[in-house]
TORBARO-532275 format. One record per residue (C-alpha): x, y, z. Coordinates in steps of 0.05 Angstrom, whole numbers, padded with zeros to 5 digits, always signed. Each point is the difference from the previous one (the first is absolute). Example, Ala and Ser with C-alpha at 12.3 -4.5 7.8 and 13.67 -1.06 7.14 Angstrom:
% residues 2
+00246-00090+00156/+00027+00069-00013/
% end
This chain:
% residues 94
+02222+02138+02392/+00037+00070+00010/-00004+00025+00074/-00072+00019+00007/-00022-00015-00065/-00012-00059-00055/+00017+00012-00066/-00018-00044-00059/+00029+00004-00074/-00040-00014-00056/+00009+00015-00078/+00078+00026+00036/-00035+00055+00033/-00002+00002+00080/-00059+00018+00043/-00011+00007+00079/-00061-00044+00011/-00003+00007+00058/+00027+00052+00056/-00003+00004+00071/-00032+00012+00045/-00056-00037-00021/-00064+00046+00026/-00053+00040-00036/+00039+00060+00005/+00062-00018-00035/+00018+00014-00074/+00057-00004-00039/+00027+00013-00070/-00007-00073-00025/+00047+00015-00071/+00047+00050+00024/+00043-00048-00033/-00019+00009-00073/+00028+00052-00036/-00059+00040-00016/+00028+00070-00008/+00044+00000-00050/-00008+00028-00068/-00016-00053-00047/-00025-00051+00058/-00043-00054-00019/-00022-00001+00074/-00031+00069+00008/-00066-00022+00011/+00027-00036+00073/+00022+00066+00024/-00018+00020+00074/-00045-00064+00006/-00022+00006+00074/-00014-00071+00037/-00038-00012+00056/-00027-00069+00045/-00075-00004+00017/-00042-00061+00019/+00049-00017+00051/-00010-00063+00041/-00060-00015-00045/-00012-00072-00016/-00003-00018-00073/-00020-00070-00042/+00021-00017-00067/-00006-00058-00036/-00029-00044+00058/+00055+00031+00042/-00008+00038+00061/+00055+00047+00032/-00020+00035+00066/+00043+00055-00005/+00019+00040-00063/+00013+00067-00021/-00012+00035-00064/+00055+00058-00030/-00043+00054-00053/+00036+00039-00045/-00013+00037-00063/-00024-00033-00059/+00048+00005-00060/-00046+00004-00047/-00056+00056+00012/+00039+00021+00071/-00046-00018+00047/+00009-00029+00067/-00001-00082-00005/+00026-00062+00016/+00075-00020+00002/-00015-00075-00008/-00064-00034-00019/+00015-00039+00070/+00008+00027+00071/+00057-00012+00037/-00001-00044+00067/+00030+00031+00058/+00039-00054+00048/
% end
């Protein structure tokens, strides 16, 4: 955790997950982080990826396992660059 936001490293490159404040109205640049801009970057395609919560409060059930309060963060896809999940699983909101 960083102030208002928590980052997560993976493969040794750092993303904001997740932001505040948490509401529908909030985004954030989730790999502002990775160098993408420079010449030669193998990390262009993460450029300018906007994030964003929705399904906020919403309960969720996986596995036989119910949590009454979640959130989901959408971003763009890295593949085709549409908008889609961060994480195959929400995240629970204490």
């Amino acid at each position: 955790m960083n102030g208002n936001k928590i980052e997560l490293t993976e493969n040794n490159l750092r993303y904001i997950t997740l932001a505040s404040p948490l509401n529908s109205e909030a985004t954030w640049k989730g790999n502002s982080y990775i160098d993408s801009k420079s010449v030669g970057s193998a990390f262009k395609y993460l450029d300018d990826w906007i994030y964003q919560y929705q399904h906020i409060n919403e309960a969720f059930t996986v596995i036989n396992r119910y949590v009454d309060s979640t959130v989901t963060v959408f971003h763009h896809d890295e593949i085709i660059g549409n908008r889609g999940l961060l994480h195959p699983m929400h995240t629970s909101k204490k």
